[in-house]
C-alpha positions in Angstrom: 85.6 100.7 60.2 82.9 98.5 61.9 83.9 95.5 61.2 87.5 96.4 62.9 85.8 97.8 65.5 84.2 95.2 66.6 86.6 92.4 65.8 88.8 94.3 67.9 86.5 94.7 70.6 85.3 91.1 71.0 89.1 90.0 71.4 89.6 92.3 74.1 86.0 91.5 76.0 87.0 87.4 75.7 90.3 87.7 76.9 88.8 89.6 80.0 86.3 87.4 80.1 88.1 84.4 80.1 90.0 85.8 83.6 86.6 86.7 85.4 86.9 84.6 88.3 90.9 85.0 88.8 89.7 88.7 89.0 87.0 88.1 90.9 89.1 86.8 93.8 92.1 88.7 93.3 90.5 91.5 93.8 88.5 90.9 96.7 91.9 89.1 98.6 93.7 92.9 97.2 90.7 95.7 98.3 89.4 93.1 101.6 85.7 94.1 100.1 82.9 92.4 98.1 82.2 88.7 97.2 84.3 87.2 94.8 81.1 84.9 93.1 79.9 88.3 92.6 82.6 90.2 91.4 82.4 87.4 88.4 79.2 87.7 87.5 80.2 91.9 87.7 83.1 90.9 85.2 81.7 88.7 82.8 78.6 91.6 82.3 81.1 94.4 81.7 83.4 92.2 79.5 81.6 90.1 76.2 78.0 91.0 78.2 78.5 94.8 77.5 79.9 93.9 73.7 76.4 91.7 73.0 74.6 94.7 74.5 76.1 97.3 71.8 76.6 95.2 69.3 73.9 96.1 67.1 75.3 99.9 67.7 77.3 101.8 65.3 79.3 104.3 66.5 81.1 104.5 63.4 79.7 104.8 60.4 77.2 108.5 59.1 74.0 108.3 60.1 71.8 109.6 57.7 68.5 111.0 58.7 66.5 112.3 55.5 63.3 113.6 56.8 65.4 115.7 58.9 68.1 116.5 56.6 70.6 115.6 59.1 73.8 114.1 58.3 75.4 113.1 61.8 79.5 111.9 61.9 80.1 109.7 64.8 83.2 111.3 66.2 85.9 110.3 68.9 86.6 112.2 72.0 90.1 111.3 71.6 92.1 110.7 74.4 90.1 109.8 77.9 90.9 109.7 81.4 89.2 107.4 83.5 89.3 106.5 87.6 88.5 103.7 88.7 87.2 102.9 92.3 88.1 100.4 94.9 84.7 99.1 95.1 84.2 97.5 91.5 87.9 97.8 89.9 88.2 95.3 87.7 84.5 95.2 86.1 85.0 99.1 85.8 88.4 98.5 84.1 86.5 96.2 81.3 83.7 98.4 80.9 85.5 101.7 80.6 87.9 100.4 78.2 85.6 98.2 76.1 83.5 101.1 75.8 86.5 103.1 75.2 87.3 100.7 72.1 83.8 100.7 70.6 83.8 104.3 70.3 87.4 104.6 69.3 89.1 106.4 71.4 92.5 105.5 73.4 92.0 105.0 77.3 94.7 106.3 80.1 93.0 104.4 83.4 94.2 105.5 86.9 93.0 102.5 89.3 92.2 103.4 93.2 95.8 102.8 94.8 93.9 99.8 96.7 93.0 98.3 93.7 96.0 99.1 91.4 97.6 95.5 91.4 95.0 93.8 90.2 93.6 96.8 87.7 96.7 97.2 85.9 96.8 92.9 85.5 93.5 93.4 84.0 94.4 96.8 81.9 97.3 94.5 80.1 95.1 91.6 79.3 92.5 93.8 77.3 95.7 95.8 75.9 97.4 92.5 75.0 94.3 91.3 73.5 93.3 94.6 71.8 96.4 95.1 70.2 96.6 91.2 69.0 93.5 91.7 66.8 94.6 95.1 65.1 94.3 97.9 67.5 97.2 100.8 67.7 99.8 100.1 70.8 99.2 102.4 73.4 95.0 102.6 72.9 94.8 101.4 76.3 97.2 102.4 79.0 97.6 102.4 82.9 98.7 104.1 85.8 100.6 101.7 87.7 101.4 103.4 90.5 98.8 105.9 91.0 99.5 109.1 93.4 97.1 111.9 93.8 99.4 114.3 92.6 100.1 113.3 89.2 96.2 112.1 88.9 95.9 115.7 89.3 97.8 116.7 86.8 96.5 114.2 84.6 93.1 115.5 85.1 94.3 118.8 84.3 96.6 118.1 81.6 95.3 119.8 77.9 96.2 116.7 76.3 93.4 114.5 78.1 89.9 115.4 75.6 87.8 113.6 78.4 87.4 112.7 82.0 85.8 109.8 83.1 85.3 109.7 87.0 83.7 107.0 88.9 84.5 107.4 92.7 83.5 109.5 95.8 82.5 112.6 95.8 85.8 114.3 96.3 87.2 112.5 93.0 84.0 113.7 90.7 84.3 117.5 92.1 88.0 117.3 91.1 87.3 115.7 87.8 84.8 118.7 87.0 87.4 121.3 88.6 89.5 120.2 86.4 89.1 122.3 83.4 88.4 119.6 80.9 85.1 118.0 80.1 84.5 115.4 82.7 81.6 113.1 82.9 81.1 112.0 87.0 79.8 108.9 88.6 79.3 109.6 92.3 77.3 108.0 95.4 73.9 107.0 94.0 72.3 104.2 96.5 69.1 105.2 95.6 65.4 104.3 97.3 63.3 101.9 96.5 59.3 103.0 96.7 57.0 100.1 96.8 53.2 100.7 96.7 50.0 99.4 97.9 49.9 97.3 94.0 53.1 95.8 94.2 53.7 92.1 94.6 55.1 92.8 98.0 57.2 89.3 98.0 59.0 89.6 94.7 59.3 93.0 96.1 61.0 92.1 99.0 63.0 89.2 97.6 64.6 92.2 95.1 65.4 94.5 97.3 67.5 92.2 99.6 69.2 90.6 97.2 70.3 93.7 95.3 71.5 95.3 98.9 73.1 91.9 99.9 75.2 92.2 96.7 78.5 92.4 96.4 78.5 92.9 100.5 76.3 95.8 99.2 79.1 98.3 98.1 77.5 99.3 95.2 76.4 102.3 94.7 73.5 100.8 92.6 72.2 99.0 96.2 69.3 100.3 97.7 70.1 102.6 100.5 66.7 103.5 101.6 62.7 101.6 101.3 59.9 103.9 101.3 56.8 101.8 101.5 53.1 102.8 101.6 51.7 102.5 105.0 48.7 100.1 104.0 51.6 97.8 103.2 54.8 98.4 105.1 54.2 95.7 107.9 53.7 92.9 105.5 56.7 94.4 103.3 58.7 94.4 106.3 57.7 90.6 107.0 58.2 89.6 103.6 61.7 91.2 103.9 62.5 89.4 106.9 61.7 86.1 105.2 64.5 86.8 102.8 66.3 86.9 105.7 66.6 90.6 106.1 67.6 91.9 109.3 65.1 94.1 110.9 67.4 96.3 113.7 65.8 97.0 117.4 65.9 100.7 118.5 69.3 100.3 120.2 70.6 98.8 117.0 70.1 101.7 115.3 71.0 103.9 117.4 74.3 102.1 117.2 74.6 102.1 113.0 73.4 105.6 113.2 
């Protein structure tokens, strides 16, 4: 029922919570990438942030729509797989599995091999915690040692009702070669348009700061800025004074 859910849920998000910061640096002294003050404000989002966010969800109980004459039964997937990349392990860990527990299904995550110590810490705090407040032994499991064989297999196995892949591209085509039903996170890095109406300052303090993130390994940073001509010089100035680093020709020649 709800109320289990969510008492179930909350325990498991405050213990992860309550480790944000270990986390935080762990994994950044474990992968060598990312900031560790970021990687706690990454963990403390995708632990008791994530639960706030959904509270007011049900994913349990009929939903009962009577102009429609729609009766719809919230149902569990059953058993997911989920991957977890080197670039945001610990924060995925919380969010995958908190979600995993709000919806009620059990979780098997497979942490990148770079990321594994750390990951399967955090995996056994949520399970200790989950399992402390009422949930079944087992709901949330790990891969300690991961190898790309038996992820394969994994993947492939009939017993898995639901892939969860967040990773390169290689890992999302194998997740949806697979032959179960596989939801994929790739490479997003996406560009950021700013027009002749924007506030071109805000503009340009957002944009650096979101790419300067995390040493920008997210693939929610901005890759790319397309800016209106009538505007680009003063965008580019703006950017600079949020210290932004505008490359010379022979600079980028050099990145390209």
């Amino acid at each position: 029922d709800r109320a289990t859910i969510l008492r179930i849920s909350d325990a498991a998000a405050k213990a992860g919570h309550g480790k944000a910061q270990q986390y935080a640096e762990w994994a950044v002294r474990e992968t060598g990438m990312g900031v560790a003050a970021h990687k706690k404000m990454k963990n403390e989002a995708c632990s008791t942030g994530l639960v706030d966010l959904y509270r007011g969800e049900d994913f349990v109980a009929p939903r009962i729509h009577a102009e429609r004459k729609i009766v719809e039964l919230p149902r569990p997937a059953g058993v997911i797989f989920a991957l977890v990349p080197v670039t945001n392990p610990v924060a995925t860990v919380f969010f995958k599995s908190l979600l995993a527990l709000m919806t009620r299904n059990a979780i098997i995550l497979s942490p990148h091999p770079q990321a594994k110590e750390c990951c399967a810490d955090a995996v056994r705090t949520l399970a200790d915690a989950a399992r402390a407040a009422g949930a079944p032994d087992g709901c949330i499991q790990v891969i300690a040692e991961p190898t790309i064989p038996l992820i394969e297999n994994l993947m492939s196995d009939s017993r898995v009702d639901l892939i969860v892949a967040t990773g390169g591209p290689a890992v999302v085509k194998a997740a949806y070669r697979s032959g179960n039903p596989a939801i994929g996170v790739g490479p997003g890095n996406a560009p950021s348009v700013v027009d002749d109406t924007a506030d071109l300052k805000l503009a340009a303090k957002r944009i650096v700061a979101s790419k300067a993130f995390d040493n920008s390994i997210l693939c929610t940073n901005e890759s790319t800025v397309l800016a209106f001509d009538a505007i680009a010089d003063r965008l580019l100035d703006a950017m600079k004074a949020e210290r932004a680093h505008i490359c010379s020709k022979d600079e980028a020649d050099k990145l390209r």
